[in-house]
Residue frames as a rotation matrix with the C-alpha (Angstrom) as fourth column:
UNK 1
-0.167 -0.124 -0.978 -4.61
0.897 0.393 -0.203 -2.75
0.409 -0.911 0.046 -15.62
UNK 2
0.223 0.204 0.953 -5.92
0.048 -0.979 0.198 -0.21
0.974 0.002 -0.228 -13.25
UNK 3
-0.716 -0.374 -0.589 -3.59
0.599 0.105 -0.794 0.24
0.359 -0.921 0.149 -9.86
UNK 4
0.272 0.903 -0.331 -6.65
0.787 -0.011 0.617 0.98
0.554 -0.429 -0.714 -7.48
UNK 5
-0.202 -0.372 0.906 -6.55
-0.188 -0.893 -0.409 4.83
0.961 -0.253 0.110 -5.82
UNK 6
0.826 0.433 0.361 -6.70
-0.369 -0.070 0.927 3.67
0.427 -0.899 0.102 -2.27
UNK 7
0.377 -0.847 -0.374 -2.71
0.914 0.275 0.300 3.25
-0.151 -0.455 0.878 -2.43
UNK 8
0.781 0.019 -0.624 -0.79
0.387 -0.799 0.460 5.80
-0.489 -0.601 -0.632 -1.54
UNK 9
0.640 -0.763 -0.091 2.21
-0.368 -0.200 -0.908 7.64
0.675 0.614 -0.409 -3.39
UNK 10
0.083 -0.657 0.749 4.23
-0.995 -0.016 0.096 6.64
-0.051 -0.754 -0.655 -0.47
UNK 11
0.630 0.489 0.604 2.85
-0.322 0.871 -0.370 2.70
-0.707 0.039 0.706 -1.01
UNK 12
0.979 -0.202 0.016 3.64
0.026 0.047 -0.999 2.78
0.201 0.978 0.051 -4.69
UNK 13
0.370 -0.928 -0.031 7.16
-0.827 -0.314 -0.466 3.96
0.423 0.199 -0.884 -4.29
UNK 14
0.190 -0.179 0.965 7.71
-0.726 0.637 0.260 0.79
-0.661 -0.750 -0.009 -1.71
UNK 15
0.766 0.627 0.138 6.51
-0.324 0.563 -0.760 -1.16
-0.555 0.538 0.635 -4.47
UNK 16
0.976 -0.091 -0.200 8.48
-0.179 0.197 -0.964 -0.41
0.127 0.976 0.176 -6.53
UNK 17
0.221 -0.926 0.307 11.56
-0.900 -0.315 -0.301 -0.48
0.375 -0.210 -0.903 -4.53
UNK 18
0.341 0.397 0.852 10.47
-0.695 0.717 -0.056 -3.64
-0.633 -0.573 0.520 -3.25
UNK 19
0.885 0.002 0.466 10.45
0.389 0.549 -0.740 -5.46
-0.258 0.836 0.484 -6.53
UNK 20
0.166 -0.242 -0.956 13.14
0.103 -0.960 0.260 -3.62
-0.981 -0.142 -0.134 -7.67
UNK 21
0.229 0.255 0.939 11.93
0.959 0.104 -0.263 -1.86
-0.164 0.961 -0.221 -10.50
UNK 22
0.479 -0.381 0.790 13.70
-0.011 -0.903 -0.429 1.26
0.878 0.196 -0.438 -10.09
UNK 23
0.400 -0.049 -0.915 16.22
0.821 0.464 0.334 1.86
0.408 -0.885 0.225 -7.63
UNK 24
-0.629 -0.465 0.623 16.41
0.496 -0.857 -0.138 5.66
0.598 0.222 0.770 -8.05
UNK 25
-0.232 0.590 -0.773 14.30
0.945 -0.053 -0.324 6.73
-0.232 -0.806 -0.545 -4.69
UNK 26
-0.564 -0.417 -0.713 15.08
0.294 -0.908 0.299 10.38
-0.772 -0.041 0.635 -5.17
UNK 27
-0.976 0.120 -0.181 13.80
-0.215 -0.433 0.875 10.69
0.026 0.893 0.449 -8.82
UNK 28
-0.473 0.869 -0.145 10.47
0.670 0.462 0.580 8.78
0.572 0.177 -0.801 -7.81
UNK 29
-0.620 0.066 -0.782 9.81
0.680 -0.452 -0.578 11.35
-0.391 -0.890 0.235 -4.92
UNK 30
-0.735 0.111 -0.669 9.56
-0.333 -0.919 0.213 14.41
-0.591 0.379 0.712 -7.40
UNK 31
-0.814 0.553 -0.181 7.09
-0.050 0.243 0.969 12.67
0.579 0.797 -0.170 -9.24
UNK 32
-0.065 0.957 0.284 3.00
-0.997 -0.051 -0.057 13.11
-0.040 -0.287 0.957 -8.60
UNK 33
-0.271 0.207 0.940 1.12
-0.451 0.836 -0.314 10.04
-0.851 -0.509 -0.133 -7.65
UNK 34
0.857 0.514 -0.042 -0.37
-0.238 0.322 -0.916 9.46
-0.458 0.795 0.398 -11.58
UNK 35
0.242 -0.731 -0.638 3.11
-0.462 0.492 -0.738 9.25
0.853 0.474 -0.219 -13.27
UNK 36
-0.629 -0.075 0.774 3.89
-0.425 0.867 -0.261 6.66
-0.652 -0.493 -0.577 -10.32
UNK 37
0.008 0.120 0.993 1.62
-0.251 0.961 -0.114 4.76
-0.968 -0.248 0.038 -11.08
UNK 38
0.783 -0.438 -0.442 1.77
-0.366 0.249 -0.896 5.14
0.502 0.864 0.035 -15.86
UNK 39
-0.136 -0.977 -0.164 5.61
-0.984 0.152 -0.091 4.23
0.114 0.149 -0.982 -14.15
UNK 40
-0.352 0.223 0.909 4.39
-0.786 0.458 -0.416 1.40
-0.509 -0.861 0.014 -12.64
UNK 41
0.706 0.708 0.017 2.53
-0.343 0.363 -0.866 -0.20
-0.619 0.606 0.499 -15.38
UNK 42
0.773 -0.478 -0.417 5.02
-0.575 -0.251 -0.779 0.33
0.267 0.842 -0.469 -17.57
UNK 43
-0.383 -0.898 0.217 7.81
-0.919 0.346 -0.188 -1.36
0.094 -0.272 -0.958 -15.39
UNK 44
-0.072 0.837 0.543 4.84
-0.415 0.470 -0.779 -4.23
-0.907 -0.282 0.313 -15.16
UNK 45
0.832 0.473 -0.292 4.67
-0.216 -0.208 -0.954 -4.64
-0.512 0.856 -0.071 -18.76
UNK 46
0.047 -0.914 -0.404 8.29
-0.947 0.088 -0.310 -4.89
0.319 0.397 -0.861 -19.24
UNK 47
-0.475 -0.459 0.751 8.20
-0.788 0.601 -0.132 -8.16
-0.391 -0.654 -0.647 -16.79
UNK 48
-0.637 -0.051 -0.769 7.95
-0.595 0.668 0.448 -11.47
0.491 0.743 -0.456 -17.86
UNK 49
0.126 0.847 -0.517 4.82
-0.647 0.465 0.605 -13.36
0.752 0.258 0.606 -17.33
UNK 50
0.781 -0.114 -0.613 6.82
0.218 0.971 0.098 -16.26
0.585 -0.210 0.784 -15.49
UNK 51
-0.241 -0.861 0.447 9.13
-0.171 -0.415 -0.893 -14.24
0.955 -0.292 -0.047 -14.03
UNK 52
0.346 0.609 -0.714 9.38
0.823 0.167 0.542 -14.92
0.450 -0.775 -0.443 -10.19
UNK 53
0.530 0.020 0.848 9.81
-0.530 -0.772 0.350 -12.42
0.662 -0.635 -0.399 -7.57
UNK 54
-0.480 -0.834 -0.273 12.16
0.058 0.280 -0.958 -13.05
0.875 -0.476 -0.086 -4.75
UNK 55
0.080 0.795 -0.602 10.73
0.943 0.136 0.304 -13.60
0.323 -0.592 -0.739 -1.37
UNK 56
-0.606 -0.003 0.795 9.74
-0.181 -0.973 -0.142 -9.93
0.775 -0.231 0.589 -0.14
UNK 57
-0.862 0.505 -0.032 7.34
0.049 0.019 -0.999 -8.86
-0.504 -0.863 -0.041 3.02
UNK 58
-0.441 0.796 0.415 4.31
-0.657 0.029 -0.754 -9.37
-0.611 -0.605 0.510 1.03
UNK 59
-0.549 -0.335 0.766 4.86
-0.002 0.917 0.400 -12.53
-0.836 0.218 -0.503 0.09
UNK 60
0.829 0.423 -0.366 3.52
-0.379 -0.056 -0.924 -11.81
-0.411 0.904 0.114 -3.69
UNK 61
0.144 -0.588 0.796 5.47
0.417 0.766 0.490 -14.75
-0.898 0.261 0.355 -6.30
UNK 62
-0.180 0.189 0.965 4.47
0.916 0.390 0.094 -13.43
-0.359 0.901 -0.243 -9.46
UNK 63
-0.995 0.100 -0.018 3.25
-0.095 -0.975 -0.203 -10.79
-0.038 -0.200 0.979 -11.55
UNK 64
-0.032 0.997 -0.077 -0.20
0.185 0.082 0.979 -11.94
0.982 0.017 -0.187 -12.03
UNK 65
0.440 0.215 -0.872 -0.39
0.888 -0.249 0.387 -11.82
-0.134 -0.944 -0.301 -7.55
UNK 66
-0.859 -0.258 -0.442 1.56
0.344 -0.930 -0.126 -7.98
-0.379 -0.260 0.888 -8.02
UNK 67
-0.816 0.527 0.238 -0.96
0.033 -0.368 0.929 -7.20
0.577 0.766 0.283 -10.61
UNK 68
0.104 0.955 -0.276 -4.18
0.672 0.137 0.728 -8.53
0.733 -0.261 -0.628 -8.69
UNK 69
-0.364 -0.194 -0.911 -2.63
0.871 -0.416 -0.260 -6.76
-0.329 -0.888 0.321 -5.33
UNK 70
-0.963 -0.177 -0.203 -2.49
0.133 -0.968 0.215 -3.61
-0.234 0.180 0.955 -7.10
UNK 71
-0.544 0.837 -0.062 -6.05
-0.029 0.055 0.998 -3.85
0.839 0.544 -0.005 -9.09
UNK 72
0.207 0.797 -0.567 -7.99
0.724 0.266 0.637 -4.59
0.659 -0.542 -0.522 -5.27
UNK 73
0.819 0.270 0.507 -8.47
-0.164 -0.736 0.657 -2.50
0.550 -0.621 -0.558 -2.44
UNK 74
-0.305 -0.936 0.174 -5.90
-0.253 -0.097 -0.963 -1.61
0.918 -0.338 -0.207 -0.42
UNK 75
0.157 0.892 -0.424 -6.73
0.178 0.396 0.901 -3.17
0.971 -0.217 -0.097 3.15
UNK 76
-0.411 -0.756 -0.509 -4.18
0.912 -0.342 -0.228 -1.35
-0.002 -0.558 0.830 5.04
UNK 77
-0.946 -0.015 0.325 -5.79
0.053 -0.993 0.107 2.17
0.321 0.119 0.940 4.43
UNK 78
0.324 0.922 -0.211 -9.30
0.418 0.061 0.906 1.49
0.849 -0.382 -0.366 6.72
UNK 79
-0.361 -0.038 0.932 -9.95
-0.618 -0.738 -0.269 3.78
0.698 -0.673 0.243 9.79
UNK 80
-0.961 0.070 0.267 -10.67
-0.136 0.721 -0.680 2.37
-0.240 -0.690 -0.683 13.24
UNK 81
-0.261 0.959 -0.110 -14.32
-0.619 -0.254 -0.743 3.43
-0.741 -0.126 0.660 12.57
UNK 82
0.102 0.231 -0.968 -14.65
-0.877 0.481 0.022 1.81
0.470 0.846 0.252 9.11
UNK 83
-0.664 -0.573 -0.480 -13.04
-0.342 0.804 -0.487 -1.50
0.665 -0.159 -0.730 10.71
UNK 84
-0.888 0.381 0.258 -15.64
-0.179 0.230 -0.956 -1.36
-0.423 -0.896 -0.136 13.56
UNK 85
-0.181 0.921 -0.345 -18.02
-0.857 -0.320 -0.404 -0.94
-0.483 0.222 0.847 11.62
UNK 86
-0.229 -0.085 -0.970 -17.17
-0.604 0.793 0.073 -4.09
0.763 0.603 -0.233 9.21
UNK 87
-0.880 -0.447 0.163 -16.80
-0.344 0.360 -0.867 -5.68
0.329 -0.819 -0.470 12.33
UNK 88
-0.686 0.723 0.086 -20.08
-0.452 -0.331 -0.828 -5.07
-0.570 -0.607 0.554 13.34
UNK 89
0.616 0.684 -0.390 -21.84
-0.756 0.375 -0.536 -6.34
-0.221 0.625 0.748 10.01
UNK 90
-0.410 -0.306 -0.859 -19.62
-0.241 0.945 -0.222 -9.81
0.880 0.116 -0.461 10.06
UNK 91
-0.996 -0.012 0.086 -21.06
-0.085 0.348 -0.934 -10.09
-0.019 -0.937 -0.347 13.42
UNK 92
-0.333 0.920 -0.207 -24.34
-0.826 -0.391 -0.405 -9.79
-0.454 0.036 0.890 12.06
UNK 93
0.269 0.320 -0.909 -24.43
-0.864 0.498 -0.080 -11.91
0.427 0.806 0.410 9.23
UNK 94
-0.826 -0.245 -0.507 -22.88
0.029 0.881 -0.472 -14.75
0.563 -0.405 -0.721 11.61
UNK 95
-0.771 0.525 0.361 -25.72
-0.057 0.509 -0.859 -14.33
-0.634 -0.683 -0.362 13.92
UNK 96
0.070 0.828 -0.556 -28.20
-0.992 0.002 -0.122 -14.69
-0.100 0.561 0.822 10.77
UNK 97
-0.311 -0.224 -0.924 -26.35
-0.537 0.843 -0.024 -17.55
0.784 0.489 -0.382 9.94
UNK 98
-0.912 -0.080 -0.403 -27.18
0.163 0.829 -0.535 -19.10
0.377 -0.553 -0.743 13.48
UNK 99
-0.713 0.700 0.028 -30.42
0.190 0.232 -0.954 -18.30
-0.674 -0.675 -0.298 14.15
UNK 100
-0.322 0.694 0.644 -32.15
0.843 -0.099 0.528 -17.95
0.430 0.713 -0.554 10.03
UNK 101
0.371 0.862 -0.346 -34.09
0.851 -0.465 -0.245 -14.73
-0.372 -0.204 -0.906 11.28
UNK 102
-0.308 -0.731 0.610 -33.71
0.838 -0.512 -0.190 -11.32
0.451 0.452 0.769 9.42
UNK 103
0.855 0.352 -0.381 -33.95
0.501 -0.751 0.430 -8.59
-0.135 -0.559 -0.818 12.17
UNK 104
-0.304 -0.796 -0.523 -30.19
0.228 -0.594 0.771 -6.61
-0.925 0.115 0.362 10.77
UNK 105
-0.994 -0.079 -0.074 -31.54
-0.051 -0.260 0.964 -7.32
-0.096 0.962 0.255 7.00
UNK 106
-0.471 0.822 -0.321 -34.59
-0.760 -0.562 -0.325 -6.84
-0.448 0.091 0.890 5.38
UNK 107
0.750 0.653 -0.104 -33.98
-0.579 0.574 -0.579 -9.66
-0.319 0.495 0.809 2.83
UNK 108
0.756 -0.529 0.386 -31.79
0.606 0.789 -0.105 -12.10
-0.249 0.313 0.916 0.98
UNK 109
0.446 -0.433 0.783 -30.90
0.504 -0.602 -0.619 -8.96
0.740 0.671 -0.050 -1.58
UNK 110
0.378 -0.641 0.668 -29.42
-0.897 -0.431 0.094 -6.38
0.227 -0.635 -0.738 1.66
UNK 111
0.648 -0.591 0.480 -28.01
-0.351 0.328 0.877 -9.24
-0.676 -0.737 0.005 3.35
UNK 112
0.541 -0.491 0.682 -26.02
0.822 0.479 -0.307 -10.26
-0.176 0.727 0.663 -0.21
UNK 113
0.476 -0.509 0.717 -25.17
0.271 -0.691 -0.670 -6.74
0.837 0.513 -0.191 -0.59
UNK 114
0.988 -0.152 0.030 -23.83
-0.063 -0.215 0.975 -6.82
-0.142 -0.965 -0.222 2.83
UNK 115
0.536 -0.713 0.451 -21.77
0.346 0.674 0.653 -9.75
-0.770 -0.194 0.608 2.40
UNK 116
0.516 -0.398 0.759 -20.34
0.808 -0.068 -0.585 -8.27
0.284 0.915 0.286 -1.16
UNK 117
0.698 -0.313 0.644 -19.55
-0.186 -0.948 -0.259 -4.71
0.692 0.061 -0.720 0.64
UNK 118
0.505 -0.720 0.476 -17.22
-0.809 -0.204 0.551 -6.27
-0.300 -0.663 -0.686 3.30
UNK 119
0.934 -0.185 0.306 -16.07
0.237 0.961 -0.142 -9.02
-0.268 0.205 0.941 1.17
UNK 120
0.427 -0.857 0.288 -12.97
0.077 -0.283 -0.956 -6.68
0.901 0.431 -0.054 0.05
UNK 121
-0.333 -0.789 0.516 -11.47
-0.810 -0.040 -0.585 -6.89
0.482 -0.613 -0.626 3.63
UNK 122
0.688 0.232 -0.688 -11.08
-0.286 0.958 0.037 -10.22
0.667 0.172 0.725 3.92
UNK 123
-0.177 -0.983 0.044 -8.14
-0.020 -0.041 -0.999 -9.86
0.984 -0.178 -0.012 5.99
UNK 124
-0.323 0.138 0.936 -10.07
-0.861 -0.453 -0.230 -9.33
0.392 -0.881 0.265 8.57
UNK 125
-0.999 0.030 -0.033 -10.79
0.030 0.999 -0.009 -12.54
0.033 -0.010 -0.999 10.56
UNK 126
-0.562 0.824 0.070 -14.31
-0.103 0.014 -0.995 -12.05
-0.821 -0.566 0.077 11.39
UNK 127
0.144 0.499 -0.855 -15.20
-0.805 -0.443 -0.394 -10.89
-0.575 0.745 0.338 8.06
UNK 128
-0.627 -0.584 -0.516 -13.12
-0.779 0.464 0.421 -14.12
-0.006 0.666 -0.746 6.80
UNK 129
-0.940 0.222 0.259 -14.98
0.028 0.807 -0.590 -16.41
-0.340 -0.547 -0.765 9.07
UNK 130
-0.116 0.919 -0.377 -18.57
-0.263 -0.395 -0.880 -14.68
-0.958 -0.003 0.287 7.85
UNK 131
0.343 0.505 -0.792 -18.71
-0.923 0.024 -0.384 -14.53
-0.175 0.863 0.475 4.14
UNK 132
-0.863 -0.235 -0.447 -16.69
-0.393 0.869 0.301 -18.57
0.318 0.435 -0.842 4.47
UNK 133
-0.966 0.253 -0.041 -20.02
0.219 0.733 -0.644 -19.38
-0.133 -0.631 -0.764 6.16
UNK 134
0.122 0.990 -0.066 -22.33
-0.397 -0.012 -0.918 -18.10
-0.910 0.138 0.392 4.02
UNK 135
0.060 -0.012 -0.998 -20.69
-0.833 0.551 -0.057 -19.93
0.550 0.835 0.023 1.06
UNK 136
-0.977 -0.165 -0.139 -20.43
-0.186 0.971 0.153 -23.01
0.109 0.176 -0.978 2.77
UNK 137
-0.707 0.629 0.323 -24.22
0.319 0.692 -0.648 -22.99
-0.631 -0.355 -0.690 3.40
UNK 138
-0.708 0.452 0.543 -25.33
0.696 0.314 0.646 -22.20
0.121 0.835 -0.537 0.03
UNK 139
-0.190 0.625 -0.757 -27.43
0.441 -0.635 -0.635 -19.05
-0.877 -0.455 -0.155 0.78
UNK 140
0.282 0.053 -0.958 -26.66
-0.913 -0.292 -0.285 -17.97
-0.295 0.955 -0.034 -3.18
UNK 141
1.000 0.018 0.006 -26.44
0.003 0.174 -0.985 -18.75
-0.018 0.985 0.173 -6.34
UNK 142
0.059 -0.951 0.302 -22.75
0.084 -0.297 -0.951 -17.23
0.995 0.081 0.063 -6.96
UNK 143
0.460 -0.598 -0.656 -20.30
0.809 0.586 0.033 -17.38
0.365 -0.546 0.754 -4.41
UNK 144
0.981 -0.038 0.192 -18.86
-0.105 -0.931 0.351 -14.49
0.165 -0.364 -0.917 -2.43
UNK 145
0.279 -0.906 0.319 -15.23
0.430 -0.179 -0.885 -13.98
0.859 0.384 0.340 -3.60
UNK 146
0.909 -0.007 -0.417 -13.61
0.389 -0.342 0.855 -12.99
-0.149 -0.940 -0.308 -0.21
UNK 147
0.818 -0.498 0.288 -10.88
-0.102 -0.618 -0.780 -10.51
0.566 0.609 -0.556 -1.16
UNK 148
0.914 -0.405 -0.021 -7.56
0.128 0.237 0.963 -11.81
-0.385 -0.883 0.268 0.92
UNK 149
0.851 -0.501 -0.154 -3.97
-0.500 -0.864 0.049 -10.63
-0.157 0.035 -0.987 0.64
UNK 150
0.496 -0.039 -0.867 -1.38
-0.338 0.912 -0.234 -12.53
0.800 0.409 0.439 -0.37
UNK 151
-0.723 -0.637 0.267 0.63
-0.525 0.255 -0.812 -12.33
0.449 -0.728 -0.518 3.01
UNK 152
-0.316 0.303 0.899 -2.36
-0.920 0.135 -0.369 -13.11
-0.233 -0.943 0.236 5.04
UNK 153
0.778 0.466 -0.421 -3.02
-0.533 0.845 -0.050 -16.09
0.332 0.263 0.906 2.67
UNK 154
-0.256 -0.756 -0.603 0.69
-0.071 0.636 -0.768 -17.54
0.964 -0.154 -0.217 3.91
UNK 155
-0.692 -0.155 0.705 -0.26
-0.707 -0.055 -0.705 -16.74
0.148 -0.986 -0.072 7.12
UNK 156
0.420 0.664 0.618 -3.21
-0.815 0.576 -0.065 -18.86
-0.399 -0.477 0.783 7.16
UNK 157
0.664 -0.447 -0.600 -1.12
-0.396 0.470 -0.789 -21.43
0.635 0.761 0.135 5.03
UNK 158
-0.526 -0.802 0.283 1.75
-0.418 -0.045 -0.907 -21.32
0.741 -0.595 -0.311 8.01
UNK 159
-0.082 0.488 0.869 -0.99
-0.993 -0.110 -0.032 -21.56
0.080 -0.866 0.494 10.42
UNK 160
0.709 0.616 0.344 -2.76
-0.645 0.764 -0.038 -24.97
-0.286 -0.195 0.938 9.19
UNK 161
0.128 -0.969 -0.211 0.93
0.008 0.214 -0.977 -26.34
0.992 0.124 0.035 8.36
UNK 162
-0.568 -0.627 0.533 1.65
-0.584 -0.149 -0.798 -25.68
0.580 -0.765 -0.281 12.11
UNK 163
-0.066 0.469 0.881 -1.50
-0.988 0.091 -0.123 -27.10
-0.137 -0.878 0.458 13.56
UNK 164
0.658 -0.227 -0.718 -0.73
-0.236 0.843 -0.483 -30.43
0.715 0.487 0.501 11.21
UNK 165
-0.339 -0.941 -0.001 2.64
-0.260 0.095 -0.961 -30.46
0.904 -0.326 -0.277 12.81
UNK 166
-0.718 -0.175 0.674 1.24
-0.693 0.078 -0.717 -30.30
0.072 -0.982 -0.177 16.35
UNK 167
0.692 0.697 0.187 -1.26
-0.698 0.713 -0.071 -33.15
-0.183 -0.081 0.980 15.63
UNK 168
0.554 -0.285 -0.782 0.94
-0.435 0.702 -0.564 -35.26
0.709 0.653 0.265 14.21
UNK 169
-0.289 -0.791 0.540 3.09
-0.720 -0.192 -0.667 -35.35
0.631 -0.582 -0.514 17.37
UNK 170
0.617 0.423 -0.664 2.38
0.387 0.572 0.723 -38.74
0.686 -0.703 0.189 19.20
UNK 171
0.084 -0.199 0.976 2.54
-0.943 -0.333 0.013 -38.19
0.322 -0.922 -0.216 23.09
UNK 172
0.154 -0.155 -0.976 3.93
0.265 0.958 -0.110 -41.10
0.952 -0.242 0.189 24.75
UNK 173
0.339 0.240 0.910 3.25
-0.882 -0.256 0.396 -41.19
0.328 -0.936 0.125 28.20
UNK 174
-0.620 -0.284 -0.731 5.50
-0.134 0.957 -0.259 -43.40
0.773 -0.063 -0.632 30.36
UNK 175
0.594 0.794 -0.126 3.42
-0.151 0.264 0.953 -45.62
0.790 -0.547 0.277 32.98
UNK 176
0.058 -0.506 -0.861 6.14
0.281 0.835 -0.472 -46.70
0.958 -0.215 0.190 35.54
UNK 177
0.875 0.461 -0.148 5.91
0.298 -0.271 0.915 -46.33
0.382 -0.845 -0.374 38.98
UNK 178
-0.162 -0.948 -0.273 8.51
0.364 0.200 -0.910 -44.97
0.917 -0.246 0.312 40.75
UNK 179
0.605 -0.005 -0.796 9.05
0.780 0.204 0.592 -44.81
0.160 -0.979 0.127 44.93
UNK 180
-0.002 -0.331 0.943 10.62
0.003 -0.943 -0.331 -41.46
1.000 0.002 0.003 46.61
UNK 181
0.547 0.602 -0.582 12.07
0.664 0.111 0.739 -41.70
0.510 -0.791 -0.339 49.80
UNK 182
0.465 -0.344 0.815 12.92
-0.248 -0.935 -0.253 -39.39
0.850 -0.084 -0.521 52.30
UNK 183
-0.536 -0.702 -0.469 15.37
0.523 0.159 -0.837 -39.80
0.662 -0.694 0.282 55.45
């Protein structure tokens, strides 16, 4: 397992305090970001497979979801600029998708390596909404893995759970007439 370098010593330590897998704050401080993260592994490694996790703030069950978390970009640690900039090429590739013409890309190949470079911030909605609409219309071969977090997967989980709920809701509308007078 390799814990991706786009988390922070400050991150890591959460982690682990999160989960608790150490609850010695103090002793983790004095330590450099590499032994974090050899600790880190190592407290990983001790945990059972099947073991759950208690509910925490980013809603990871398991270790296989700590593991993957760690192993992907971090998607918290983008500048406004970087974000605009995704922004900007999910807003592209949606208007390829609605009008077939390639005046942002050159070709299939840039507009695949587009969709692969902003597929790791998936969190974002645009970016979510883009690379689900070029898999649903079959533009590749292979599928574009959209990199998504596990909170923001409850959130969208909560979401379509809630908008069930408010369909389901019969409105009953009464018809009777009723007469109001005044003196």
């Amino acid at each position: 397992m390799i814990i991706n370098t786009s988390f922070s010593k400050k991150e890591l330590i959460n982690i682990i305090v999160l989960f608790e897998l150490n609850t010695n704050v103090s002793e983790l401080n004095d330590l450099d970001k590499n032994q974090i993260k050899c600790l880190l592994k190592d407290y990983l490694e001790q945990i059972d497979s099947d073991e759950e996790f208690f509910e925490n703030d980013l809603y990871i069950d398991d270790k296989k979801e700590l593991i993957n978390y760690l192993e992907n970009f971090n998607q918290n640690k983008i500048t406004i600029n970087q974000k605009n900039n995704i922004i900007k090429i999910s807003k592209e590739i949606l208007w390829f998708i609605k009008n077939k013409r390639f005046i942002f890309f050159n070709d299939y190949q840039d507009l695949f390596n587009k969709c692969n470079e902003i597929s790791q911030y998936g969190d974002i909605p645009s970016v979510f909404k883009a690379i689900k609409k070029i898999n649903d219309n079959n533009f590749f071969e292979d599928k574009i893995k959209i990199n998504i977090t596990p909170k923001k997967i409850y959130e969208l989980y909560q979401k379509k759970i809630n908008n069930i709920e408010k369909n389901s809701i019969k409105k009953i509308y009464n018809t009777n007439k009723f007469v109001i007078k005044f003196d």
